[in-house]
TORPARO-556590 format. One record per atom (N, C-alpha, C): z negated, x, y negated; residue in one letter. Coordinates in steps of 0.02 Angstrom, whole numbers, padded with zeros to 5 digits, always signed. Example, Ala and Ser with C-alpha at 12.3 -4.5 7.8 and 13.67 -1.06 7.14 Angstrom:
-00390+00660+00284A -00390+00615+00225A -00390+00660+00165A -00354+00642+00112S -00357+00684+00053S -00394+00645-00002S 
//
This chain:
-01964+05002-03132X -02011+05052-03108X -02052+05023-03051X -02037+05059-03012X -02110+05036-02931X -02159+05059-02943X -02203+05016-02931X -02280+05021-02935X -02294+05070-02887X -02351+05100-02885X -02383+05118-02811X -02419+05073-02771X -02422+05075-02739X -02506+05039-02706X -02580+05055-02730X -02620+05043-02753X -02706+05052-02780X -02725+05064-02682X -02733+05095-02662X -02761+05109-02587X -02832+05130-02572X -02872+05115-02625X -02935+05142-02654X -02978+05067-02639X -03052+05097-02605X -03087+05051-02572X -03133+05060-02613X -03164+04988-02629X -03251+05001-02647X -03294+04998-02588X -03350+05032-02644X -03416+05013-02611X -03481+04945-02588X -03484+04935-02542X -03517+04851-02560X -03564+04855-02602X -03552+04803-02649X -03594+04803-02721X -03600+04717-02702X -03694+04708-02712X -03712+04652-02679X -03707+04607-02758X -03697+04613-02803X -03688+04576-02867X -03601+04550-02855X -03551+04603-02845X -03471+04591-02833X -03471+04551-02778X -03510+04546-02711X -03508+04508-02655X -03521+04443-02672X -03581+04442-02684X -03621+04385-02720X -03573+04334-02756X -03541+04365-02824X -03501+04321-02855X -03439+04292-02823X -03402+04346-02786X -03348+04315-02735X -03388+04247-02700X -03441+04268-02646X -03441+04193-02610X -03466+04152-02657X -03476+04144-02692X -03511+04089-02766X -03452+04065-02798X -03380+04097-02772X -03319+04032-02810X -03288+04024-02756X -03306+04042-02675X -03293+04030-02626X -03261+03933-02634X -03319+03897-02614X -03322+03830-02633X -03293+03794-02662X -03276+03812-02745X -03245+03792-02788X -03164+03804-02794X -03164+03857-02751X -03066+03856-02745X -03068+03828-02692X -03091+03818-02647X -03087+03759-02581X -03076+03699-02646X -03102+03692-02654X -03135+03613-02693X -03056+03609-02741X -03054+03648-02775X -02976+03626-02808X -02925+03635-02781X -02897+03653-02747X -02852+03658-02685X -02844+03596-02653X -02909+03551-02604X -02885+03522-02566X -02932+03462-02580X -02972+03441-02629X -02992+03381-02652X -02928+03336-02677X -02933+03283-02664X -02870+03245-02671X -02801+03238-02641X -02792+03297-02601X -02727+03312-02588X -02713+03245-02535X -02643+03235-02498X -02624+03187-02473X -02685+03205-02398X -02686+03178-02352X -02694+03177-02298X -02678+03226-02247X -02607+03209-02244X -02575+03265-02218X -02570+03332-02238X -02573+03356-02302X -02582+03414-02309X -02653+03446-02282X -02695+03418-02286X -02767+03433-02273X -02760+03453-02183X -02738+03402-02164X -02732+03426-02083X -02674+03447-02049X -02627+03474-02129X -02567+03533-02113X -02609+03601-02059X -02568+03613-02018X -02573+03695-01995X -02484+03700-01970X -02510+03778-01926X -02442+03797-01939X -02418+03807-01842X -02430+03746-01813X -02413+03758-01759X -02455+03758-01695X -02442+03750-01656X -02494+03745-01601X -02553+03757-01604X -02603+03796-01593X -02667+03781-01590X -02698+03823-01673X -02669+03852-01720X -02676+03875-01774X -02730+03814-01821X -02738+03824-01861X -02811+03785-01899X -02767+03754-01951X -02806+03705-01970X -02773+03672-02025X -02812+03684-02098X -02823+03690-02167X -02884+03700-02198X -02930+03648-02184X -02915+03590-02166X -02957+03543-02141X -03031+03588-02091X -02973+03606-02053X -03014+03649-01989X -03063+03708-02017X -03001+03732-02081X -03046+03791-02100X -03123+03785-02129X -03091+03719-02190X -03153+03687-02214X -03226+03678-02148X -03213+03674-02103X -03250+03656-02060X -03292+03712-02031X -03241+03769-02011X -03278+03843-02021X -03322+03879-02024X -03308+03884-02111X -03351+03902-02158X -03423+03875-02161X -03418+03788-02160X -03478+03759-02126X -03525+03797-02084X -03482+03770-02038X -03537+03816-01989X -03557+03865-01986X -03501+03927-02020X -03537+04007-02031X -03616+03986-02080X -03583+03948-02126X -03661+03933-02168X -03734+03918-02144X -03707+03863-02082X -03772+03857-02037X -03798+03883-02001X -03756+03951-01951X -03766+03986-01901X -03764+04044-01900X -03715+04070-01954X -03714+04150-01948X -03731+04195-01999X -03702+04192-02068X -03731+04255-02118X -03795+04235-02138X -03828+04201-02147X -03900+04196-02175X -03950+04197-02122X -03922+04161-02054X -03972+04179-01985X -03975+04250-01969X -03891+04291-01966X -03894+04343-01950X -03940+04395-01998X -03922+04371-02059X -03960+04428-02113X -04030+04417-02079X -04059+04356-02070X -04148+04365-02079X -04129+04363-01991X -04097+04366-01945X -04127+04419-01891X -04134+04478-01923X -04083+04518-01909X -04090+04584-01923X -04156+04613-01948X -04163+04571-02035X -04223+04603-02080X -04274+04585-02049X -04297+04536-01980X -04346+04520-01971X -04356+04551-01901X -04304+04584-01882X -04297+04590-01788X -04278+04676-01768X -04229+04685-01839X -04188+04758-01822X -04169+04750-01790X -04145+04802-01712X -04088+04801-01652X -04121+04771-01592X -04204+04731-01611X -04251+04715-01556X -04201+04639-01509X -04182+04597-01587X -04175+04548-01558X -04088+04526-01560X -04026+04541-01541X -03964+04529-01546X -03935+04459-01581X -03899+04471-01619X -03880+04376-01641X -03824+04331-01600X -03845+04295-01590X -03841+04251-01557X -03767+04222-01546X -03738+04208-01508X -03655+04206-01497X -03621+04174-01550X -03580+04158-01601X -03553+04119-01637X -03513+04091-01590X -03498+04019-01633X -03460+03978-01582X -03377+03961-01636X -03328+04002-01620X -03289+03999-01684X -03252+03927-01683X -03261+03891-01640X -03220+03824-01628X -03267+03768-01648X -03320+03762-01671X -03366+03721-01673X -03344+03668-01721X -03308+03690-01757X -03294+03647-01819X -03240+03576-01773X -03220+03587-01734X -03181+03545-01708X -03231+03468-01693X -03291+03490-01649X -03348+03440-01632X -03386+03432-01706X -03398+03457-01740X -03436+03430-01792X -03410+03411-01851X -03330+03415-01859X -03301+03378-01905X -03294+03331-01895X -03261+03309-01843X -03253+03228-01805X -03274+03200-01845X -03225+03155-01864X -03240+03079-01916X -03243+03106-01998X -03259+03150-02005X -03271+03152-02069X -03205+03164-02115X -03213+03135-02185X -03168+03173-02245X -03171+03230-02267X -03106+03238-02292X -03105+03323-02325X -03150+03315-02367X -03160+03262-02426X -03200+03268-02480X -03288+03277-02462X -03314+03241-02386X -03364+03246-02371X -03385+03330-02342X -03308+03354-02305X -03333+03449-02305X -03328+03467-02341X -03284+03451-02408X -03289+03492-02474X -03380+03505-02499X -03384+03417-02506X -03454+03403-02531X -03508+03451-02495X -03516+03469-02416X -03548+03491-02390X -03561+03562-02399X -03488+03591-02388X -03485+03651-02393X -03521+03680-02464X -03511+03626-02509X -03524+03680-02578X -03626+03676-02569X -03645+03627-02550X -03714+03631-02549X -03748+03672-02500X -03709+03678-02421X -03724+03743-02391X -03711+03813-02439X -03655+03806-02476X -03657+03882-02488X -03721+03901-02540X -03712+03855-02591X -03782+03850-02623X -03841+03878-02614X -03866+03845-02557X -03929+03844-02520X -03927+03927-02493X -03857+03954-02460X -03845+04029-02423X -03873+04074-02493X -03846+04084-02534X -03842+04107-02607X -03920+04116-02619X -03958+04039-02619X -04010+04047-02639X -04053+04085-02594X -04038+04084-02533X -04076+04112-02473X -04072+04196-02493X -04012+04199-02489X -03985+04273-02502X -04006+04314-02562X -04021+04257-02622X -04055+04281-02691X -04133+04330-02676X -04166+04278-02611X -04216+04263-02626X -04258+04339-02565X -04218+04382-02523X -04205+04424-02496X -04216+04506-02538X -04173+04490-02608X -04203+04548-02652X -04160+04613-02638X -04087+04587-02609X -04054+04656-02611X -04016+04659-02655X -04026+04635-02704X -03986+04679-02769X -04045+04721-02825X -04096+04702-02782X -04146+04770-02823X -04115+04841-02794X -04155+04895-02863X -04166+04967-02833X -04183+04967-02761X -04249+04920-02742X -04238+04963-02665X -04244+04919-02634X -04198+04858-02640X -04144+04805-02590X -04076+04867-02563X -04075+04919-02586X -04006+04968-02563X -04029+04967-02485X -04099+04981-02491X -04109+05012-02402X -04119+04967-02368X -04106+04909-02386X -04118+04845-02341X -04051+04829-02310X -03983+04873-02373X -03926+04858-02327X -03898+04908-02292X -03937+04964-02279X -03944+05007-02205X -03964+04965-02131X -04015+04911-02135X -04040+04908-02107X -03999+04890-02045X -04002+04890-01975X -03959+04886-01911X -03993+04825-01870X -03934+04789-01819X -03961+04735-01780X -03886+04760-01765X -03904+04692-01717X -03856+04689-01640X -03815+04643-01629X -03763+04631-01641X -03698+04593-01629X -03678+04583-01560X -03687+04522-01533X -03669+04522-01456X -03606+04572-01432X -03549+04552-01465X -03494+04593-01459X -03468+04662-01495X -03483+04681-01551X -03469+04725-01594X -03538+04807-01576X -03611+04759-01553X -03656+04832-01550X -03687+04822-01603X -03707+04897-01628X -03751+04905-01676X -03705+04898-01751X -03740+04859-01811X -03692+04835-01855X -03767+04832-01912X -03731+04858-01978X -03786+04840-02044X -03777+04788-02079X -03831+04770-02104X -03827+04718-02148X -03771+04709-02225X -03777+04777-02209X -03715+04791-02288X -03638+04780-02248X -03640+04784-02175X -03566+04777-02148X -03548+04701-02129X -03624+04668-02130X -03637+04601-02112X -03607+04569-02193X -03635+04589-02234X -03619+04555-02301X -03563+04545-02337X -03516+04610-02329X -03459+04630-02328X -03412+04595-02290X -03434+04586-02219X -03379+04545-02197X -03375+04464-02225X -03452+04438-02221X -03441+04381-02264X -03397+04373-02316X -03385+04420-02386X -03344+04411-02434X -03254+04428-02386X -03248+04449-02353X -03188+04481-02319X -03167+04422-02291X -03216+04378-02259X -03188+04320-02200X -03180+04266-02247X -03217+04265-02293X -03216+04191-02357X -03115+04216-02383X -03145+04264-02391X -03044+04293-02434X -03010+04276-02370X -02988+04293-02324X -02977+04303-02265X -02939+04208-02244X -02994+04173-02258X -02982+04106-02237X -02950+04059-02304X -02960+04091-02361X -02917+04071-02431X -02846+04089-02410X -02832+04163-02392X -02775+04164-02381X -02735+04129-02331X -02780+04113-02271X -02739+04076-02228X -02743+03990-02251X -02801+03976-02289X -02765+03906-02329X -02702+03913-02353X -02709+03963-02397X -02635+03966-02448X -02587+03963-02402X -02558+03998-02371X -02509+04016-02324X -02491+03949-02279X -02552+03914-02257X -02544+03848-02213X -02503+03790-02272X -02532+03800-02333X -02507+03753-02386X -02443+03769-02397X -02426+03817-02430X -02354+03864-02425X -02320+03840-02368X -02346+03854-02322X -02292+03836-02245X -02243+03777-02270X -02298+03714-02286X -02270+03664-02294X -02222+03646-02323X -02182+03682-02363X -02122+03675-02414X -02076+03733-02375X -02089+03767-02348X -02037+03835-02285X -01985+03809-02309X -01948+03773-02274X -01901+03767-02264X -01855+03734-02348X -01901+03709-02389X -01863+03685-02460X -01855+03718-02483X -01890+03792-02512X -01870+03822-02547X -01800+03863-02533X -01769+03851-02486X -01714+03903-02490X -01687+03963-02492X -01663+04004-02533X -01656+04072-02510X -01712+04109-02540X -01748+04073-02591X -01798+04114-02616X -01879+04119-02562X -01853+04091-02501X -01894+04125-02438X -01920+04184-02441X -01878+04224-02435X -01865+04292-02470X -01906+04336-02467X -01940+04281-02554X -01974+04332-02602X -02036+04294-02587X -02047+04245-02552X -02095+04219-02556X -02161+04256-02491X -02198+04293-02505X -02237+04319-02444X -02275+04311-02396X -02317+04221-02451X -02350+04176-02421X -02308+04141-02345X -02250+04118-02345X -02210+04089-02317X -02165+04167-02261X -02132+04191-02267X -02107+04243-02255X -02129+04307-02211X -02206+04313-02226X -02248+04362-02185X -02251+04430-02200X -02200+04431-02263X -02180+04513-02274X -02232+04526-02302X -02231+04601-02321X -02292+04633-02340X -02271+04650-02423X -02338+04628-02452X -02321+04644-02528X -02313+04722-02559X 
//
């Protein structure tokens, strides 16, 4: 029997967001703590990211963008625009370091985001209208804080999957005909 597809979207629910980026960290952390070397600074080809790279990322979104952007907005509205992200940054500020030292990092930035984000009050009754609230995206325009939050959980999934897939890559060619079925490797659509 074929399934259908579930094609049914939620609503951003800042408790469901919340808990997604809160095991953000920790599937980084079992994934690629320990692994060889090379897998860590596996990618899949010319200028594509490695999770190494990705690890590196996420970093910086932690330092520069969803928790700065949230308290512009709540503190600025559409007065004051946020500020350019720099999506390559991780390249200059990883330099030298171990995976285990961005693992280590990352989980105490996210921490600290979490607690920031706790401490904001939008999962009260009337934290709802705080994620109406609008600011200014250099490139995108006018954008809410509930579309701001949302994408955070979207880009955290977003960059799991392209770990998986970079890890997956790595065996392509062993597994054999069961390429296939495999979607991570393959590209097909589930």
């Amino acid at each position: 029997m074929e399934s259908t597809p579930d094609r049914s979207r939620r609503t951003f629910s800042m408790s469901e967001g919340r808990a997604l980026l809160e095991r953000t960290p920790a599937i980084v952390d079992v994934w690629l703590r320990g692994l060889p070397e090379e897998w860590a600074r596996a990618n899949e080809g010319g200028e594509s990211w490695s999770p190494f790279d990705v690890l590196g990322h996420y970093i910086h979104g932690e330092r520069t963008d969803w928790i700065p952007r949230l308290t512009r907005i709540l503190e600025h509205g559409m007065a004051l625009p946020f500020d350019k992200f720099d999506r390559f940054a991780q390249f200059r500020d990883s330099a030298g370091k171990s995976i285990a030292e961005l693992l280590d990092e990352f989980a105490r930035l996210r921490a600290e985001s979490l607690r920031a984000l706790d401490a904001f009050g939008l999962d009260r009754p009337d934290g709802n209208a705080l994620l109406d609230r609008r600011g200014r995206h250099p490139e995108l325009g006018e954008v809410t804080v509930r579309q701001l939050l949302a994408t955070w959980v979207a880009h955290d999934l977003d960059h799991l999957m392209q770990i998986a897939r970079v890890l997956a890559s790595q065996y392509a060619d062993e597994v054999g005909p069961w390429r296939r079925y495999l979607r991570v490797i393959s590209g097909l659509p589930g």
